[in-house]
MARKOLBA-661744 format. One line per 4 residues: number of its first residue (from 1); their letters; for each residue y negated, z, x negated of C-alpha. Coordinates in Angstrom, 2 decimals. Example, Ala and Ser with C-alpha at 12.3 -4.5 7.8 and 13.67 -1.06 7.14 Angstrom:
// MARKOLBA-661744
1	AS	4.50,7.80,-12.30; 1.06,7.14,-13.67;
END
This chain:
// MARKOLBA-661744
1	XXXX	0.00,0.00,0.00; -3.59,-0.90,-1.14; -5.37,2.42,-2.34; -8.02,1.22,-0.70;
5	XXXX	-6.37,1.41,2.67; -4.15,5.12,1.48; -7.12,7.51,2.32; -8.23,6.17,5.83;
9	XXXX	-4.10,6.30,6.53; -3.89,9.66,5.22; -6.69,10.57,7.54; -5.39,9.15,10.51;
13	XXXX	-2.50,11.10,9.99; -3.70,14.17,10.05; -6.00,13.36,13.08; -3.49,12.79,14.82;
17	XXXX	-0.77,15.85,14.34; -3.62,17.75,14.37; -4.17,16.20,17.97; -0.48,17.14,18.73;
21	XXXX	-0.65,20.24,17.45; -3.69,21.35,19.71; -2.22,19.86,22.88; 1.37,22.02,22.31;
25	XXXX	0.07,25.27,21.72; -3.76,25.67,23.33; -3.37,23.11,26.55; 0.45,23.30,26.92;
29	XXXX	0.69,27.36,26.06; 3.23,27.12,23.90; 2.29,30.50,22.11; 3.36,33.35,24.47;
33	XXXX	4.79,33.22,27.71; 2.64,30.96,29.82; 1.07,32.88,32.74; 2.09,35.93,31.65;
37	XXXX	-1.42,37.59,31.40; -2.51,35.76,34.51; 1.04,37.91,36.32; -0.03,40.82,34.95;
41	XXXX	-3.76,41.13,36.05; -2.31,39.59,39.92; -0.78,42.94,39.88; -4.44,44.47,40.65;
45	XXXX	-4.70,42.41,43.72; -2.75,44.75,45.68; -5.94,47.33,45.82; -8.12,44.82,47.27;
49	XXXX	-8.58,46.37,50.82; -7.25,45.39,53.93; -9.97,47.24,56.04; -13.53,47.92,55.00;
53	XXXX	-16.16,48.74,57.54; -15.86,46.97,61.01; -13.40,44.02,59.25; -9.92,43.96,59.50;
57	XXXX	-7.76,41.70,57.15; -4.81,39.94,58.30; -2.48,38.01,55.35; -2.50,34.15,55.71;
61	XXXX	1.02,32.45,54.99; 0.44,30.16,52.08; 2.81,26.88,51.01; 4.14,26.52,47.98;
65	XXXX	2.74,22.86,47.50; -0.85,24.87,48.08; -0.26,27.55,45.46; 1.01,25.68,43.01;
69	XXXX	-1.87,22.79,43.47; -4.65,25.61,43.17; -2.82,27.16,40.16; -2.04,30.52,41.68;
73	XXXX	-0.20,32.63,39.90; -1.04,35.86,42.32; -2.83,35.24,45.20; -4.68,37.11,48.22;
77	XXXX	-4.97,34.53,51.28; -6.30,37.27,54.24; -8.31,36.42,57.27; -10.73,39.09,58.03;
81	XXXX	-12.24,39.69,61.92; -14.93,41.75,62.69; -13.95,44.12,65.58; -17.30,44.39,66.69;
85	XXXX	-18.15,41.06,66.41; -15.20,39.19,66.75; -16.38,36.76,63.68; -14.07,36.00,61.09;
89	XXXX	-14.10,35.20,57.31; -11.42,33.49,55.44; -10.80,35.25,51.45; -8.79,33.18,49.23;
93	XXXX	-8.72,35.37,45.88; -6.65,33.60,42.70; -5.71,34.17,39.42; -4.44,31.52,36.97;
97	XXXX	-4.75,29.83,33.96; -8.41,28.34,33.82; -7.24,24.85,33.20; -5.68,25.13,36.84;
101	XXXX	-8.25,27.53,38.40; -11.51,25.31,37.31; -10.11,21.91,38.13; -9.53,22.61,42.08;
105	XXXX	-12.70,23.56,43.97; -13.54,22.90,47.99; -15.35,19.20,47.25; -11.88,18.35,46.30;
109	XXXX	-9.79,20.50,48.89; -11.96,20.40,51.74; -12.14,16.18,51.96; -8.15,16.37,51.25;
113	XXXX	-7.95,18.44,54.75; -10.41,16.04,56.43; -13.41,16.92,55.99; -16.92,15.80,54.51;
117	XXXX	-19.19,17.89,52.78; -22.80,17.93,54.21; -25.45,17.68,51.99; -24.51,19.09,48.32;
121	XXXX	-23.64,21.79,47.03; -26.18,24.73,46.14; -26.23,27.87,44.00; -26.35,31.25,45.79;
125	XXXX	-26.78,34.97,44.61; -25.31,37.98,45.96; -27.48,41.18,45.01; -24.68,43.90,44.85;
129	XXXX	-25.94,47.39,45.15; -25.40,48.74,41.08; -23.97,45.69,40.08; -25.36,42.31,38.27;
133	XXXX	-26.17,39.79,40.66; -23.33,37.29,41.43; -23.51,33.62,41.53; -21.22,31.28,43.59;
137	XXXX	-21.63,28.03,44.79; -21.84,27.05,48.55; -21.81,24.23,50.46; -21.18,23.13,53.81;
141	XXXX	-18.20,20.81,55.17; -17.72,19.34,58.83; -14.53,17.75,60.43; -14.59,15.46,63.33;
145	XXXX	-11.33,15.28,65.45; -9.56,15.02,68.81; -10.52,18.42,69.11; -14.23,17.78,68.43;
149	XXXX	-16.82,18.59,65.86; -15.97,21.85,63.11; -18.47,22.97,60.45; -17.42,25.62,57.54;
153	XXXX	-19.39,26.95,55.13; -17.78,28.16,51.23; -18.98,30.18,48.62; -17.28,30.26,45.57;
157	XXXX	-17.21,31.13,42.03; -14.89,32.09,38.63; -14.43,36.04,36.55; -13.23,36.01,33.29;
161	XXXX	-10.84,39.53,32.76; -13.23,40.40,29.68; -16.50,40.06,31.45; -16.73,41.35,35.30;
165	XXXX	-19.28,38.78,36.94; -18.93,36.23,39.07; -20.26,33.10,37.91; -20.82,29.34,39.29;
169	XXXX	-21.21,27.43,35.82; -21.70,24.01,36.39; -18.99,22.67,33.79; -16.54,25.46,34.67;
173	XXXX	-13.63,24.13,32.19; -16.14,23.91,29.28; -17.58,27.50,30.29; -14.09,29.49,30.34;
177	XXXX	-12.59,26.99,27.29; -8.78,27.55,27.70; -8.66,31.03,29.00; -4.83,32.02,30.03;
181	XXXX	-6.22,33.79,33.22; -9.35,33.32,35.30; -9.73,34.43,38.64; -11.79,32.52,41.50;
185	XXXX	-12.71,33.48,44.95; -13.67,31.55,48.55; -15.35,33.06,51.33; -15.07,30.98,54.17;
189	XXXX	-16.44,30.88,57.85; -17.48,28.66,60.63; -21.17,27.68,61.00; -22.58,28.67,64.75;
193	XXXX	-25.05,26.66,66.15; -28.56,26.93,64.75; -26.94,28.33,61.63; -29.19,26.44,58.98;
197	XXXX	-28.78,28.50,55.75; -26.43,30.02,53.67; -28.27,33.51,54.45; -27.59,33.20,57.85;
201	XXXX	-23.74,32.41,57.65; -21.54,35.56,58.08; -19.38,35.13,54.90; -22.18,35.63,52.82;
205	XXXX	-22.95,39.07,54.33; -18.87,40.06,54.07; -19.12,38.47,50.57; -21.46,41.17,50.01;
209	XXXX	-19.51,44.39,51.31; -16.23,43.19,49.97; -17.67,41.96,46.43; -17.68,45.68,45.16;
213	XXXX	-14.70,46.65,46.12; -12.69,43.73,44.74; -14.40,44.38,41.71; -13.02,48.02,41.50;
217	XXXX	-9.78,46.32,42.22; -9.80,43.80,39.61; -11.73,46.02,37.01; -10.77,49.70,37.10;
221	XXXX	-12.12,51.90,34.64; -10.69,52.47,31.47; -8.48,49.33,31.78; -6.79,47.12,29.34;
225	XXXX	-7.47,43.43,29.05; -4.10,41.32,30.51; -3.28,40.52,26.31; -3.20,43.95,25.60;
229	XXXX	-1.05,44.83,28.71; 1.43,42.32,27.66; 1.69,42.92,23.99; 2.30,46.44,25.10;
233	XXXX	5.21,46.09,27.09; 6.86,43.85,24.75; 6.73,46.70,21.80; 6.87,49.22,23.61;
237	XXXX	10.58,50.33,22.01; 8.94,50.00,18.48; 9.08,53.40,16.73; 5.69,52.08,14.58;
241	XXXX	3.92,51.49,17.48; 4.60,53.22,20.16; 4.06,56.49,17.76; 0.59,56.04,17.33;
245	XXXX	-1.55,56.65,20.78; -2.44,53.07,22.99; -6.14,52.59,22.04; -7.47,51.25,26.05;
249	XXXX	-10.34,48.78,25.67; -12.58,49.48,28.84; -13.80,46.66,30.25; -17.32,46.11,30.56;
253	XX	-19.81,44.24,32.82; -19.65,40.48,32.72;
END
């Protein structure tokens, strides 16, 4: 071979094992058991309340082609009514890996089920009481059928483990990088007539009173980060490690 042409081969080369060697182990997980952290922080979804103030939850059924499309590897799917009210709010709480959780959001899902979105989609901020303010996107959809005219409105948005706050980044998958859990949440609920603005649509003001208490659920105090949970377990029966104390990382606010 010309030396001339040796280098630029050489070059290539590496280029492209390096290119195989990045889509194996960070985009394929091929380090660690894949999902593993996401399973272990899913476990937390089981404190997220079924009742808080005048809402009752009931658990929504959820398909298997549906869970495995959005990437769920836990999942909350409730249907909350007002008993007062009678007004109800759809919560649809994941956690996966972020290559899964970023890539399906409602101007994807929504026009799959039959609807259009109306108008585009806007940022929105939640001011929790003693919390940082919370930013989800929100739009509005509508569905013409047989059985007439429907109109939803979303709000949604992402949480990293290691930073507790909802965010709406506008290049989610380039915000979170190749994080091996993420969580995301919907709030869902039918516009009523006259409704014009997000303000006025009852999921933002159940977004609101749940918000805070999901967060205690998927942040207690003086937890560990899903990575250290894991790499716990699995050396656990280590004499070396298990005889000095577990150092707990407390998680702080995103």
């Amino acid at each position: 071979m010309d030396r001339n042409l040796l280098l630029p081969a050489l070059l290539g080369g590496v280029f492209i094992i390096s290119l195989c060697i990045y889509e194996q182990v960070y985009v394929k997980d091929y380090w660690g058991e894949p999902g593993a952290e996401a399973a272990e922080l899913g476990k937390r979804f089981a404190q997220v309340p079924k009742k808080i103030g005048d809402w009752v939850g009931e658990d929504l059924p959820v398909d298997e082609i549906v869970k495995n499309t959005a990437g769920a590897v836990n999942y909350v799917s409730r249907r909350y009514q007002n008993e007062q009210t009678g007004r109800t709010v759809t919560l649809w709480l994941i956690v996966g890996h972020s290559r899964d959780i970023c890539r399906h959001t409602p101007n994807i899902c929504y026009p799959a089920s039959g609807f259009r979105q109306d108008g585009i989609q806007i940022k929105y901020h939640m001011d929790l009481p003693g919390e940082e303010t919370a930013e989800f996107f929100t739009g509005k959809f509508i569905k013409d059928d047989v059985m007439g005219r429907r109109v939803e409105r979303g709000f949604w948005g992402w949480n990293h483990p290691d930073m507790n706050h909802w965010d709406a980044p506008d290049y989610p998958r380039v915000h979170y990088g190749l994080s091996r859990a993420l969580y995301k949440v919907y709030f869902t609920s039918d516009v009523m007539v006259g409704e014009d603005t997000a303000d006025e649509n009852v999921a933002a003001e159940f977004a609101e009173l749940m918000l805070p208490k999901i967060n205690e659920a998927l942040f207690p105090k003086g937890s560990q980060s899903a990575s250290e949970e894991v790499v716990v377990e699995d050396t656990v029966e280590s004499p070396e490690i298990t005889s000095e104390p577990t150092e707990e990382k407390a998680v702080g606010e995103e």
